[in-house]
ROGUKE-982109 format. One record per atom (N, C-alpha, C, O): x, y, z. Coordinates in steps of 0.02 Angstrom, whole numbers, plus 32768, in hexadecimal, padded with zeros to 4 digits. Last residue first. Layout:
- c1,c2,c3
- X,Y,Z;
...
//
This chain:
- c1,c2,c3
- 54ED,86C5,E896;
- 54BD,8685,E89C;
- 54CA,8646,E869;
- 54A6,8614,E86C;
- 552C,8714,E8F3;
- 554C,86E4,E8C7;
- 550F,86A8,E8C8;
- 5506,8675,E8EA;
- 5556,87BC,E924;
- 551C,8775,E921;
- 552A,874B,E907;
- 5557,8768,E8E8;
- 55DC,8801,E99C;
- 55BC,87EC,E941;
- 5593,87B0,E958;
- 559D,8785,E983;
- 55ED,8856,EA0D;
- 55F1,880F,E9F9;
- 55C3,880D,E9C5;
- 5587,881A,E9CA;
- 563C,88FB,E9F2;
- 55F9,88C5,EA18;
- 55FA,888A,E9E7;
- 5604,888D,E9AA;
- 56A6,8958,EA44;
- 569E,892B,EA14;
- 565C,88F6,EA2D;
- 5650,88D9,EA62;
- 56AD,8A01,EA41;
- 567E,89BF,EA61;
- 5689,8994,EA38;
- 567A,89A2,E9FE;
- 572B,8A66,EA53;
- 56FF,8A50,EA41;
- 56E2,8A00,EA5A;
- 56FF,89D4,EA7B;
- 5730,8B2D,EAAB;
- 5746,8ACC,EAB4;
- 5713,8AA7,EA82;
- 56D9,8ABB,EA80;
- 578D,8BA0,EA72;
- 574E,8B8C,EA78;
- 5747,8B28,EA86;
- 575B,8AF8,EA66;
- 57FE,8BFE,EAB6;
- 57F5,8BB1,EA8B;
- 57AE,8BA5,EAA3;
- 579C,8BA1,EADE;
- 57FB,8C99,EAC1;
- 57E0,8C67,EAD6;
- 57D6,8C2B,EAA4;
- 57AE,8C2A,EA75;
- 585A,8D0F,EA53;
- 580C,8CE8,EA51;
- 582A,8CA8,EA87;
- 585F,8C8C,EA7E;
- 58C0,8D7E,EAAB;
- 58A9,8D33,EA89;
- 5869,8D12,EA88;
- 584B,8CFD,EAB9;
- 58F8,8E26,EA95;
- 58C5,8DF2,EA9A;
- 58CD,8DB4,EA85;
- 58E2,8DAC,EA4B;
- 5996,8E60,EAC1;
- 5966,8E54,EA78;
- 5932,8E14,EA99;
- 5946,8DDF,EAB0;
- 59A5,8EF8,EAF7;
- 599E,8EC3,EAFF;
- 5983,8EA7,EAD0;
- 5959,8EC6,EAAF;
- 5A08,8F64,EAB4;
- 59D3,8F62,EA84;
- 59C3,8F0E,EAB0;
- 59D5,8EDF,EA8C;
- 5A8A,8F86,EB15;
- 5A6D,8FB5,EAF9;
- 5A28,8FA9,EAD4;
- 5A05,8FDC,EACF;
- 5ADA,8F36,EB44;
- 5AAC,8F4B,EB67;
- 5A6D,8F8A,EB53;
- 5A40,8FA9,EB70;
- 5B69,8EC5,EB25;
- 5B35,8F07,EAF3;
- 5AEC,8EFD,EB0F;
- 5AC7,8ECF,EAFE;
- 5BD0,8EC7,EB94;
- 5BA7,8EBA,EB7D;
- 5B81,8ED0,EB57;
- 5B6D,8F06,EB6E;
- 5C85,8EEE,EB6D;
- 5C42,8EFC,EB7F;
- 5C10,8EDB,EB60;
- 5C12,8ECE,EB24;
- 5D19,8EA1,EBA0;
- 5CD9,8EA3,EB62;
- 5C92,8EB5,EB82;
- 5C70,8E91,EBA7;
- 5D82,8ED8,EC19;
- 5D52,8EA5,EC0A;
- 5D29,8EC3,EBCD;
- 5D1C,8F00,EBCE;
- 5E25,8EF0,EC01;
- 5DEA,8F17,EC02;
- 5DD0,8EC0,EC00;
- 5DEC,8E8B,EBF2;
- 5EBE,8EED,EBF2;
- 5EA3,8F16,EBBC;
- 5E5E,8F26,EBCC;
- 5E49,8F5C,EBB6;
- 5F46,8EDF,EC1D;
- 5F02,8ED5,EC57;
- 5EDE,8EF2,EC14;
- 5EFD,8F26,EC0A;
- 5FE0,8E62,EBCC;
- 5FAA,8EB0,EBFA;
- 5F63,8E95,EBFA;
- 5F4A,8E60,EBE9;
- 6012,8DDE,EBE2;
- 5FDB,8DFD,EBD3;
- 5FC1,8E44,EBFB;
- 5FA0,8E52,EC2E;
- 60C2,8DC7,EBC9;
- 608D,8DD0,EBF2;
- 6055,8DF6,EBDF;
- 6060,8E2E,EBCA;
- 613F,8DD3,EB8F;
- 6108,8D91,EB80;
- 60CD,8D9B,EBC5;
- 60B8,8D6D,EBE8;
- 6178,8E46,EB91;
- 6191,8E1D,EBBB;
- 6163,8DD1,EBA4;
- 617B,8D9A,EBB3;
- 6125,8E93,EB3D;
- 6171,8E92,EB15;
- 6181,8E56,EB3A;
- 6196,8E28,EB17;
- 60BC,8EB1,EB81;
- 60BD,8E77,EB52;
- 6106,8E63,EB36;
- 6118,8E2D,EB1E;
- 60D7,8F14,EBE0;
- 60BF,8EC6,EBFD;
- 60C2,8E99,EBBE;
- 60CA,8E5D,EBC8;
- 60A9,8F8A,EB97;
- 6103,8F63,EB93;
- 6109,8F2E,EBA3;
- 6132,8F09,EB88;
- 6035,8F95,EB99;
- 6053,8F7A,EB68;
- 6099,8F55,EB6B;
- 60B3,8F23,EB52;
- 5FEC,8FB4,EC30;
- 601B,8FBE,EC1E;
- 602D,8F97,EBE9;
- 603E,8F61,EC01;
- 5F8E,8F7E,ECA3;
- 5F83,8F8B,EC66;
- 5FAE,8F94,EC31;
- 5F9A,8F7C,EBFC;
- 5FE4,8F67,ED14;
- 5FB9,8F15,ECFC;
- 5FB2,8F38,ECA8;
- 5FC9,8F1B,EC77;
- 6080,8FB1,ED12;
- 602A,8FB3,ED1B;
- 601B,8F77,ED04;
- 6042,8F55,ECE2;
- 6105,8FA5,ED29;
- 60EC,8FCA,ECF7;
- 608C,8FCE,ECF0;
- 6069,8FEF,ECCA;
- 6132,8F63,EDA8;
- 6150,8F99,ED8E;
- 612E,8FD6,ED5C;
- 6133,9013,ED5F;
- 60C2,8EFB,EDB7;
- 60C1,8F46,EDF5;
- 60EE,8F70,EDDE;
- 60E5,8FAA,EDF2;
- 60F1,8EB8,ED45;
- 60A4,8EDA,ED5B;
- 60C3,8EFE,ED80;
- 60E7,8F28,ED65;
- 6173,8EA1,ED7C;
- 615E,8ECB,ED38;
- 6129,8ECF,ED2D;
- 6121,8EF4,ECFD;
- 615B,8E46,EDEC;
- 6187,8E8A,EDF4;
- 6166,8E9C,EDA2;
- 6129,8EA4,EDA7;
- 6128,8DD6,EDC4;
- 60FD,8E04,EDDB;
- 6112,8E47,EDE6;
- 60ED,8E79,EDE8;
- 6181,8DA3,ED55;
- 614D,8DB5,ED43;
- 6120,8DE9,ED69;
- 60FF,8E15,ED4E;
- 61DB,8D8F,EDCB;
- 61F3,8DC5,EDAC;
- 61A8,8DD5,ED6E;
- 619C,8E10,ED5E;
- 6199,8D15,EE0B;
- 619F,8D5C,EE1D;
- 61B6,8D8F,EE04;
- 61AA,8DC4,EE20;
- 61A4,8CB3,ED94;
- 6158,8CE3,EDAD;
- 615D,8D12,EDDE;
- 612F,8D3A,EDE4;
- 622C,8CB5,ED90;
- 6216,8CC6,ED6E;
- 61BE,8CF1,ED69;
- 61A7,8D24,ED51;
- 6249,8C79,EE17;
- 625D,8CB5,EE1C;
- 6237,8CC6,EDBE;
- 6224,8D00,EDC2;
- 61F8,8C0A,EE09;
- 61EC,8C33,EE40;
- 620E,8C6B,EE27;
- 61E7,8C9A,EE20;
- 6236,8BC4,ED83;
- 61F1,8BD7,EDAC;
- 61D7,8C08,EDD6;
- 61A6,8C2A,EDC8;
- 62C4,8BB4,EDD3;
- 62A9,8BE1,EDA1;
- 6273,8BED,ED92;
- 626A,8C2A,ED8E;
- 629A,8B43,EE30;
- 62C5,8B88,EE4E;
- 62A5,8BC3,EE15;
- 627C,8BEF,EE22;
- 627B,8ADA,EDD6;
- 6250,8AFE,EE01;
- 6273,8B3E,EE25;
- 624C,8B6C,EE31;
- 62EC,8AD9,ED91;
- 6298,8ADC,ED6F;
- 627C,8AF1,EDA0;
- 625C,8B25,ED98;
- 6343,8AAD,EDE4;
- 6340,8AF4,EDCA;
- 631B,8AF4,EDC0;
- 62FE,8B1B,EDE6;
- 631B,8A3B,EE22;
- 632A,8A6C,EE38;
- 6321,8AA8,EE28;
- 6303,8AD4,EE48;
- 6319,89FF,ED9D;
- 62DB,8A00,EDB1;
- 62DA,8A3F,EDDE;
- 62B3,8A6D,EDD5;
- 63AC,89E9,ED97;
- 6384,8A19,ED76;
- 6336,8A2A,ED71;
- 631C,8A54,ED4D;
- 63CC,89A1,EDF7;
- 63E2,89D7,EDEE;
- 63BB,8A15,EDC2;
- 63B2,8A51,EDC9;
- 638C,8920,EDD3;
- 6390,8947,EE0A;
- 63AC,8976,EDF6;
- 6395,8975,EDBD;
- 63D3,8911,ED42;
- 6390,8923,ED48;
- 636D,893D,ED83;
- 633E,8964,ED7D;
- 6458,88FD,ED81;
- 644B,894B,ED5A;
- 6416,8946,ED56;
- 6400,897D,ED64;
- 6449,8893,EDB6;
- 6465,88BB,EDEE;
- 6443,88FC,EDBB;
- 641B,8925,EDD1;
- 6436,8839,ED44;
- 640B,8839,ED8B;
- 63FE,8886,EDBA;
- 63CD,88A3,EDD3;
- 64AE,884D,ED07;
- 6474,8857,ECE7;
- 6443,8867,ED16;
- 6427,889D,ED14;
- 64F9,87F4,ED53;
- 64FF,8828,ED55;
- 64C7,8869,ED42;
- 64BC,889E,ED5F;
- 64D1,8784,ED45;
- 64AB,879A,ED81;
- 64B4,87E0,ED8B;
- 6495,8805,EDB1;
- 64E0,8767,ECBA;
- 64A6,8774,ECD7;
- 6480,8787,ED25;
- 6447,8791,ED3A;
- 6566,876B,ECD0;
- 6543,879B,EC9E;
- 6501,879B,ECAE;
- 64E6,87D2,ECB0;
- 657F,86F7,ED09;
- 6596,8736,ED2E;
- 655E,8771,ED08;
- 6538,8798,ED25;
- 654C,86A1,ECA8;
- 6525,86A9,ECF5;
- 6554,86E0,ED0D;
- 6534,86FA,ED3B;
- 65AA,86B1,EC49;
- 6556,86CF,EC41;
- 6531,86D4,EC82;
- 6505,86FD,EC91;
- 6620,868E,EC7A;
- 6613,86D6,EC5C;
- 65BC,86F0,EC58;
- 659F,8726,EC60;
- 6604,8609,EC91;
- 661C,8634,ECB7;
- 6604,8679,EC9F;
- 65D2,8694,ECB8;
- 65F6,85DF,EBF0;
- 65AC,85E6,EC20;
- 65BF,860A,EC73;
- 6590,8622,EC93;
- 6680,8609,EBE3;
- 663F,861A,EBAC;
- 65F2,8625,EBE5;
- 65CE,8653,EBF7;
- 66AD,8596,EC0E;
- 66D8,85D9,EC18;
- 6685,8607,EC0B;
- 665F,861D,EC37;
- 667A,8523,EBE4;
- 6671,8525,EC23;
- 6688,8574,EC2C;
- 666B,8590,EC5B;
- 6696,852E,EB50;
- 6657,8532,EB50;
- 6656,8550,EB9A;
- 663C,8588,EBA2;
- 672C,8536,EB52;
- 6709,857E,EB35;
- 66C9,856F,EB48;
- 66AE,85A4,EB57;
- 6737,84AD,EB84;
- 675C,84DF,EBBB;
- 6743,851B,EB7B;
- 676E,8543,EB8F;
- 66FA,8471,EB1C;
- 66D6,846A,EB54;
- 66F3,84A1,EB87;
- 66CD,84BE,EBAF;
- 674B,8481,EAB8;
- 6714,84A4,EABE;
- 66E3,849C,EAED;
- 66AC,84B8,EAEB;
- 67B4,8431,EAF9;
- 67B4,8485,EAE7;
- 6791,8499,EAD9;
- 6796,84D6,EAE0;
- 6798,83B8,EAE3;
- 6798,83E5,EB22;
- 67AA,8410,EB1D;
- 67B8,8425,EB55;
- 6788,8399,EA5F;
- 673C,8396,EA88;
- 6752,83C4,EAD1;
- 672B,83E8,EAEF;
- 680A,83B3,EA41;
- 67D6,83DC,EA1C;
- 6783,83D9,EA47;
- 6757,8404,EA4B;
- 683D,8330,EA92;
- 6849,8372,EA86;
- 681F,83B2,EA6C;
- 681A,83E3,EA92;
- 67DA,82DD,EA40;
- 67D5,82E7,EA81;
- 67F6,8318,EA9E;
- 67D5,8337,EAC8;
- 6821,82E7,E9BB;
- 67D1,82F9,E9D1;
- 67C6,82FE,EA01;
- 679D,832A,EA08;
- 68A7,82A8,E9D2;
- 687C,82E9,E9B9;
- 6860,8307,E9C1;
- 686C,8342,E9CE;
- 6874,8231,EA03;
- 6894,8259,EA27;
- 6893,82AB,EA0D;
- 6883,82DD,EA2E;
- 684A,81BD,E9BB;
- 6817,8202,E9C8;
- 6843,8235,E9F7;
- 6823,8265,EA0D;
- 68BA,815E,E9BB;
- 68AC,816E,E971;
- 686F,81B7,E970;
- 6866,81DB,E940;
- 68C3,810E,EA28;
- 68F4,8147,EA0F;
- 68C5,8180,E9D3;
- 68BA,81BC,E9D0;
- 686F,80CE,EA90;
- 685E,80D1,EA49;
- 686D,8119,EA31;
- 6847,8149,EA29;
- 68A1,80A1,EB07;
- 6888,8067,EAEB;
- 6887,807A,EAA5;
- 6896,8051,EA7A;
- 68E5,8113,EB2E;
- 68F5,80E4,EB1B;
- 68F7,80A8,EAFA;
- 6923,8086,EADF;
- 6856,814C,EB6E;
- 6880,817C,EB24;
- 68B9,8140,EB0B;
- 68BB,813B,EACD;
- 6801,815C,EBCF;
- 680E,80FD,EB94;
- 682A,812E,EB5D;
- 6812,8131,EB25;
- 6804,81AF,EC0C;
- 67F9,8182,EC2E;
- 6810,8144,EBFE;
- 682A,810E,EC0C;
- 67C1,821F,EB9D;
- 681B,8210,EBB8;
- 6826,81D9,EBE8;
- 6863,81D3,EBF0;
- 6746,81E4,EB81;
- 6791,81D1,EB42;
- 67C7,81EE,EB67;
- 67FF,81DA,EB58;
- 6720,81FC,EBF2;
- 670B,81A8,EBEC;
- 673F,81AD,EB99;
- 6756,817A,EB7F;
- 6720,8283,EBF4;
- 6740,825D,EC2B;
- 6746,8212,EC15;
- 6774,81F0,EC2B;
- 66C4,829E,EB87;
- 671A,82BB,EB77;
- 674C,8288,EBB9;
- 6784,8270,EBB2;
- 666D,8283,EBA6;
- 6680,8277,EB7C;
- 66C2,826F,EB68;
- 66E5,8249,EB47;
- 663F,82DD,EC16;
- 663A,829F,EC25;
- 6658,8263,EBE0;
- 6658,8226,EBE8;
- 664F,8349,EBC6;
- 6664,8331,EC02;
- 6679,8307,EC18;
- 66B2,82FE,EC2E;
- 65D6,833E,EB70;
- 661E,8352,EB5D;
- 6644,833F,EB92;
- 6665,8310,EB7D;
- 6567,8344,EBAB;
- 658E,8306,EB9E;
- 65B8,82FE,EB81;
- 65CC,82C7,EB6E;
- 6574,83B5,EC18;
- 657B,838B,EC3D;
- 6598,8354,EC09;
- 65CA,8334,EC18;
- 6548,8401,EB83;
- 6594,8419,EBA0;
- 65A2,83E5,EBCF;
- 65DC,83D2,EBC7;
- 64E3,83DA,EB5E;
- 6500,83D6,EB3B;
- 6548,83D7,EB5F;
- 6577,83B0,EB53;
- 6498,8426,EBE2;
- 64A5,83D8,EBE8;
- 64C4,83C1,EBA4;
- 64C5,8384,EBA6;
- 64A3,849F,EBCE;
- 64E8,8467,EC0D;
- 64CD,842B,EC01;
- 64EA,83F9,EC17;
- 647C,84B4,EB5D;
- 64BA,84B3,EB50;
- 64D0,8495,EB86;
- 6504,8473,EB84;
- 63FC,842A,EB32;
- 63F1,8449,EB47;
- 6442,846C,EB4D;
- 6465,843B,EB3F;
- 63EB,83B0,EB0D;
- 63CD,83EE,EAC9;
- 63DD,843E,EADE;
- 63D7,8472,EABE;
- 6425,8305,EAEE;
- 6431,8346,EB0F;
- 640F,8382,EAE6;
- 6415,8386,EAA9;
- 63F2,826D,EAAB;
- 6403,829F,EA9D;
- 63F3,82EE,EACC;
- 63BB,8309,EAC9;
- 63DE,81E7,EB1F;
- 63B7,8213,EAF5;
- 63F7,825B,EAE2;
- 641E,8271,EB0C;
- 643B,814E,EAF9;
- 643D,8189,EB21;
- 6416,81C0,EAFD;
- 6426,81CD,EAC3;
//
């Protein structure tokens, strides 16, 4: 029988294990023990993977949920960005206390000394003689 790697299918041959020694617990007194001990950790393993599929769908439900908000808060967050422009000016410094870039200006061009460029003069390459 290939070895299980996986936990339900570790847990199916626990199972299936535990049924085929209480089924023949008579024939061979002497594991009763262990078969005890094998089904109690099969009733914590089966309890166990209950808990995680609830846990994970639960899990499910709050990532819905909170996508929700992510986007709810979004919205009301870039509108309160735009309320504090129209409160205090695009220019206004205080815009930064909030994490918002005041309007500070465009960089002037320096229009003052156009500076000339020599014309790339093109060069000729002419095919070498090669005698």
């Amino acid at each position: 029988m290939a070895r299980q790697t996986t936990y339900s299918g570790m847990v199916g041959d626990w199972q299936k294990l535990h049924e085929m020694l209480e089924a023949n617990s008579a024939e061979i007194p002497q594991v009763e023990p262990f078969r005890t001990k094998l089904g109690t950790m099969l009733t914590q393993a089966l309890d166990i993977t209950k808990r995680q599929a609830g846990l994970k769908a639960e899990k499910q439900e709050m990532s819905k949920q909170l996508r929700k908000l992510a986007s709810d808060g979004q919205r009301l967050a870039n509108a309160l960005r735009v309320l504090l422009k129209e409160h205090y000016g695009i220019h206004d410094e205080k815009l930064a206390a909030y994490g918002l870039q005041p309007f500070r200006g465009r960089p002037r061009k320096d229009t003052s000394t156009p500076q000339e460029t020599e014309p790339a003069t093109p060069t000729t390459v002419h095919p070498s003689t090669t005698t």
